[in-house]
C-alpha positions, 0 to 999 in steps of 0.5 A: 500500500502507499507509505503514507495514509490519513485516518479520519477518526471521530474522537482520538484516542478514545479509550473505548476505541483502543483498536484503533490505536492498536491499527494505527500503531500496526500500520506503523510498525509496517513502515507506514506513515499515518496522519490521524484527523480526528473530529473531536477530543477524546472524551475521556482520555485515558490516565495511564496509557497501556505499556507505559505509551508515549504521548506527542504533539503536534499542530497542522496550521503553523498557528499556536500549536494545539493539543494533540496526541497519537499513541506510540508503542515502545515497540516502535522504538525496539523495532528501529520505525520512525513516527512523525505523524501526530493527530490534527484535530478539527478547530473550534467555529471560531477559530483561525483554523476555521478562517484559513479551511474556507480560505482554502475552498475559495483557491479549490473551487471544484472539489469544495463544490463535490464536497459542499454536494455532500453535505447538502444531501444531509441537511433536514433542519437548522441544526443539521445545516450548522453540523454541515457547514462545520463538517465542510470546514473540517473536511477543508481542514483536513484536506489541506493536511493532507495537501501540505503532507503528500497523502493520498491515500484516506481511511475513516473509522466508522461509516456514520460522521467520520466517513461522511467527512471522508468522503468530504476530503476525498471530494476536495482532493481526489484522494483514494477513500475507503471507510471501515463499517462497525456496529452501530453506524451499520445496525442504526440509520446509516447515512450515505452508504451506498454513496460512499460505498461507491466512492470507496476502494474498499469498505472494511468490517470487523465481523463475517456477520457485518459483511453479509449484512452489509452485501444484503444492504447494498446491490451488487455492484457494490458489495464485493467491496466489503472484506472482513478484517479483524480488530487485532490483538497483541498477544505478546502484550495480552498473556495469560497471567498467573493459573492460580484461582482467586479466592472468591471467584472474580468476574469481570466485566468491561465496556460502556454502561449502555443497553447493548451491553446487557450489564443488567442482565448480568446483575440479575444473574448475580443475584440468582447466584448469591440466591443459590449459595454461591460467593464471588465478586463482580467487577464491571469496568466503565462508564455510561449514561446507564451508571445510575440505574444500574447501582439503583439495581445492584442495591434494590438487589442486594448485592452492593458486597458481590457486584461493583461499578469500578469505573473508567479503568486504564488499559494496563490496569484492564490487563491486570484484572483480566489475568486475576479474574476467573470469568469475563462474562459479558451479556450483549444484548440488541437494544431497543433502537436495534444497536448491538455489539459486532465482536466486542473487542473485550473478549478478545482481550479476556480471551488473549489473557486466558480468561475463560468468556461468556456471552451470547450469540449476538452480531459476530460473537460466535465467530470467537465464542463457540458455546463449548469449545472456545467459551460458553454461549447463552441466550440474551436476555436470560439471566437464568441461563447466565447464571447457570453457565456461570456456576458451571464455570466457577465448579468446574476448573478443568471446563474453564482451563480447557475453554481458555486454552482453546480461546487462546490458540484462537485468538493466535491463528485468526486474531493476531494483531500483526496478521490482520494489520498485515490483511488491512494493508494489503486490502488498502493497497487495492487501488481503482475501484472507488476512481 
């Protein structure tokens, strides 16, 4: 592929979104120089970055420098890369950023026109227009990025704003286009796909299930564009830890505390288990707009000694709960407005670490999870079937060993990160198909 490639991002880094960081830090190591432009500050940005990471600064517009950050593993270093691509963040409405983008439209008259096409088709209301005209001056922004830098070559993560945006940029600078598709910007009211499927080389997915949804969702001539390629992992970083059990039983839980994730589900499940008999500890990773039902709920349960909401937690400190913990049990469920998880990045990390994983068959689960073999699979929405695989876990050591093991040498052959960071760049290298 080419040796230099923009990312446009919603928001980075975000702790959520550490695959990104991982894909990014890949393509690195492949000599690759990648230019992340990122629409937005991550929102919660993370205190203590995994493996003692580096944070750098740089600035796109030669003003006062701005605050931006790109993630670069010491492995880096070890391995002899060089990185001089930082992130370039999009500018405040009012800011000269702002003035010297529209300023750059006026001296690139066409593309801005292809691009101003784009946004128009977006617009419903007043409050759309605003997003539009700010989404157009960030496209412009970052077109001249990659003007000043010689890349030709645009990537977007995601296939809701920040594909749109790269399309924008696309527009503006003949750049070749290709976006990677996840879970909800495919599973609720994507916007432009067929429009930006046609621009692109490629479309990009992280589950075999998004594809055959995504090839339903588009005629033919479009959707052998879309590949799989896995959210990698570095399996020399994510390790089993130490085969001793904790005493009591851990189960850990990670993600956002929002429906698809199915955190009350598995709450209920706990109370069935402190019901039966049984001691051990739950401990759910992170935060979202559901945090106070949910400590409305663990409390109404009685369960404020076995379930705990421990908050945003650093990838390193992640790791180490993911080696301590017995169990990783994570309930995804279809929300009410049709989002759902893909392949949650969580079990693959629970899964490197030799944690043994329950979940259920939602979205691209089983593509990792296969009920007996690499883990335990439930129905959603089923708290007693979830406690029952849970005891059967917490009772039965050698079941557990086994699931892990097998979890682990899966996670070896098909979602390495190397492998599939090498998969990503040999799809993007793919030229002409979206000219």
């Amino acid at each position: 592929m080419t040796d230099r490639v923009a990312y446009v991002v919603g928001s980075y880094p975000e702790p959520s979104e550490l695959f990104i960081r991982r894909e990014v830090a890949g393509l690195r190591r492949m000599g690759v120089d990648v230019t992340v432009m990122s629409l937005r500050r991550p929102s919660q940005p993370e205190a203590v970055p995994l493996q003692g990471t580096t944070i750098m600064q740089t600035d796109s517009w030669g003003c006062k420098p701005q605050v931006s950050s790109e993630i670069n593993p010491p492995a880096l270093k070890e391995r002899g890369k060089k990185t001089q691509s930082g992130v370039v963040y999009r500018s405040r409405v009012l800011s000269m950023g702002t003035f010297m983008a529209l300023l750059w439209m006026l001296t690139h008259p066409a593309g801005s026109l292809r691009a101003m096409a784009v946004a128009l088709k977006l617009i419903g209301s007043p409050l759309e227009m605003l997003k539009a005209f700010r989404n157009v001056a960030a496209a412009a922004e970052f077109a001249r990025t990659m003007r000043e830098r010689r890349i030709d070559r645009l990537h977007a993560h995601f296939a809701n704003m920040p594909a749109t945006v790269g399309l924008m940029v696309a527009a503006m600078t003949g750049a070749e286009f290709s976006f990677t598709a996840h879970a909800r910007d495919v599973y609720v009211g994507p916007t432009l796909l067929r429009q930006k499927t046609a621009a692109s080389s490629c479309v990009v997915t992280c589950t075999e299930f998004n594809v055959r949804l995504l090839k339903d969702m588009l005629p033919p001539d479009l959707s052998e564009r879309v590949v799989a390629v896995y959210h990698g992992i570095d399996t020399s970083v994510y390790t089993p830890g130490d085969a001793r059990a904790a005493e009591p039983p851990v189960i850990i839980s990670v993600g956002r505390l929002i429906e698809k994730k199915g955190f009350d589900v598995l709450i209920d499940a706990c109370a069935i288990m402190k019901d039966a008999g049984l001691v051990f500890r739950c401990e759910i990773a992170g935060e979202g707009v559901l945090r106070d039902a949910l400590e409305r709920q663990i409390e109404a349960q009685g369960l404020d000694e076995n379930v705990k909401l421990l908050g945003q937690q650093s990838q390193q400190r992640l790791l180490e709960r993911y080696r301590e913990a017995t169990l990783c049990v994570l309930p995804c469920v279809v929300a009410s407005d049709g989002d759902h998880d893909g392949l949650p990045n969580v079990l693959l990390e629970a899964a490197a670490c030799g944690t043994p994983c329950i979940s259920t068959p939602v979205g691209g689960v089983p593509e990792l999870i296969r009920d007996g073999e690499t883990g335990q699979l439930v129905p959603e929405r089923d708290p007693q079937a979830t406690a029952g695989a849970m005891k059967r876990l917490l009772e039965d050591a050698d079941l557990r060993q086994r699931l892990a093991d097998a979890a682990r040498r899966e996670i070896e052959q098909r979602f390495a990160i190397e492998a599939n960071v090498h998969r990503l760049a040999e799809v993007l290298g793919r030229r002409g198909a979206g000219s």
